[in-house]
Each structure stands twice: as structure tokens, then as C-alpha cells.
C-alpha positions in Angstrom: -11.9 46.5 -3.4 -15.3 46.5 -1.2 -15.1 45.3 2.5 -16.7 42.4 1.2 -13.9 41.4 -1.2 -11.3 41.9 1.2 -13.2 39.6 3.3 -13.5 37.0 0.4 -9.7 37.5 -0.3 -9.3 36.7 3.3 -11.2 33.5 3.4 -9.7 32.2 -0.1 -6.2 32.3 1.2 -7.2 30.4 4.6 -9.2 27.9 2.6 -6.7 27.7 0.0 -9.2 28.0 -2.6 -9.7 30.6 -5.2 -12.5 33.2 -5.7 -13.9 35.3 -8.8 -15.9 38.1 -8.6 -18.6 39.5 -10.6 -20.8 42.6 -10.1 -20.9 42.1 -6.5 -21.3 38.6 -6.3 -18.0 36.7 -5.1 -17.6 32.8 -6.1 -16.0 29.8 -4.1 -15.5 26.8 -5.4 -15.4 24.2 -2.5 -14.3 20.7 -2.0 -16.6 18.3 -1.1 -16.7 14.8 -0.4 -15.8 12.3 -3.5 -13.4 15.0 -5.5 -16.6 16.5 -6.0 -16.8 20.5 -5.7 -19.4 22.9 -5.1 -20.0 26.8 -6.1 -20.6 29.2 -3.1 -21.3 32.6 -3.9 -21.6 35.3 -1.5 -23.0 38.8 -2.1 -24.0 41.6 0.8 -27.8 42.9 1.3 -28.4 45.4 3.6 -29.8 43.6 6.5 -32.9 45.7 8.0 -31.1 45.9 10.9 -27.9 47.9 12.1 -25.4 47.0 9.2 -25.3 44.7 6.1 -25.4 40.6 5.6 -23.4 38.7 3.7 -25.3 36.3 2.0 -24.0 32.6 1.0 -25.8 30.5 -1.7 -25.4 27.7 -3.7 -27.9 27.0 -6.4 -28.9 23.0 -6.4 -31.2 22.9 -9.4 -34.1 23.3 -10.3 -37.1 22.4 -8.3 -40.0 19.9 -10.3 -43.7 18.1 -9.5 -41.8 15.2 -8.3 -39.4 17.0 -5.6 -40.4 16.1 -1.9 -40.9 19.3 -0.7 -41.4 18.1 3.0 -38.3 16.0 3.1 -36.3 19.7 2.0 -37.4 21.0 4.5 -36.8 18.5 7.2 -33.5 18.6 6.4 -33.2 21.9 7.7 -33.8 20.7 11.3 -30.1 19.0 11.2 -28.0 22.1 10.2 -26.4 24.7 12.1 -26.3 27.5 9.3 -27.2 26.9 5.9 -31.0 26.3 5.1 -33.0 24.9 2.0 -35.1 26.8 0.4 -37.1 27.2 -3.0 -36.2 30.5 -4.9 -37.6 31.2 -8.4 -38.4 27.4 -8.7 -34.4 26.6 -8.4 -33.6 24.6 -5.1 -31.2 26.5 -3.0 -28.9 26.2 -0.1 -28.5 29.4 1.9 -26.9 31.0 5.0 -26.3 34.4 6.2 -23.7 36.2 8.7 -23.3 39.7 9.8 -20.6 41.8 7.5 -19.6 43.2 10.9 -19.2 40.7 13.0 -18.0 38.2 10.2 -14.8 36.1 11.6 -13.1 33.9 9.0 -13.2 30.5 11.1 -17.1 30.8 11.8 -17.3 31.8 8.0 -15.4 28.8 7.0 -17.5 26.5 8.8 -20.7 28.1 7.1 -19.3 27.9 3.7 -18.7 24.3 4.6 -22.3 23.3 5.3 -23.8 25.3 2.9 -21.6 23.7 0.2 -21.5 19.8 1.6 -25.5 19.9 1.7 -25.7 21.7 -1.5 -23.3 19.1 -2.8 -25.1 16.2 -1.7 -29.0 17.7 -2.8 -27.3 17.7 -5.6 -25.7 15.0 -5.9 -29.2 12.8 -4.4 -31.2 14.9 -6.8 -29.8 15.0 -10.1 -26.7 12.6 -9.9 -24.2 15.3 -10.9 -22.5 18.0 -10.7 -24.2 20.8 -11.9 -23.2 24.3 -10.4 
């Protein structure tokens, strides 16, 4: 198993949740508010700098004419980690962290934002749970 995956492994037993992995890409499915749950996946990219990134995403769906671009964006002057973005016209929540330097509890707290806002883009946007 990769560093990564013993990382996820890691993560999945202090969040008590359970992860799949394919090709590289690990999956967490995360509680959110409501009984609602949201898809985090995580995957490394070497960083440009001194070591690799982990990557964290959750896809929100996909982007149209009528989204409101501006209010996306705003919303990423409230968060601590995660950011919205447009990739490949599919809205996207995203956050990054060190491989390195990754500690669970800082982790957790990342997966947590990027999940909760994904959830509730999603939730705002299309009404349901799609990913």
C-alpha cells in the first residue's frame, strides 16, 4: 500500500468511516449535516516544490449559464482550507496539504470543510444528493 493509502487507512479508522480506493484515487464518504453524506476523494500530485500534495476534492455538479459565478467565489473568503473552483465545467470543492507534513487531526478538519461546503453547494444548487 502507497504512503498515501496508509495515510487514508489512518484517517478512516479515526473518522470511523470507510474508504475505497481506485487507481490512485482514495474515496471518503463523509457525514454531513441532515443524514446527508458527501464523497471526498483524495489523490497525491507531485507539488512543484520539495515533496508531493495530497489533493482533496469533491465534485458538486456541473456548472451552467445560470450559476453565479461571483457568489462561488465569494464564498471562498469564509473558509480556512477548501476552495471553489470550476474544473472542466463541473463545480468543485478543493483543498490541498503537504504528504509530509500531513497530521490526521488537521486532515480531519480539511476533509470536514471541503465535504460540508461541497454538501451544501450541492445541496443549494441542485437540491440533492448527487456525488
Amino acid at each position: 500500500m502507497s504512503e498515501l493509502g496508509h495515510f487514508m487507512q489512518d484517517l478512516s479508522e479515526a473518522m470511523e468511516v470507510t474508504f475505497q480506493a481506485s487507481e490512485g484515487v482514495y474515496s471518503l464518504e463523509m457525514p454531513t449535516s441532515g443524514g446527508r453524506t458527501q464523497v471526498v476523494h483524495a489523490f497525491v500530485q507531485e507539488s512543484g516544490m520539495d515533496g508531493d500534495m495530497i489533493v482533496f476534492y469533491t465534485p458538486v455538479g456541473e456548472a451552467s449559464d445560470e450559476t453565479d459565478w461571483e457568489s462561488l467565489l465569494e464564498l471562498n473568503v469564509g473558509t480556512v482550507y477548501a476552495r471553489v473552483g470550476v474544473i472542466e465545467g463541473e463545480i468543485v470543492v478543493l483543498a490541498g496539504q503537504m504528504l509530509d507534513s500531513a497530521d490526521v487531526s488537521e486532515v480531519i478538519a480539511i476533509l470536514s470543510e471541503v465535504g460540508t461546503l461541497g454538501d451544501m453547494l450541492e445541496n443549494l444548487l441542485y437540491g440533492e444528493d448527487r456525488y
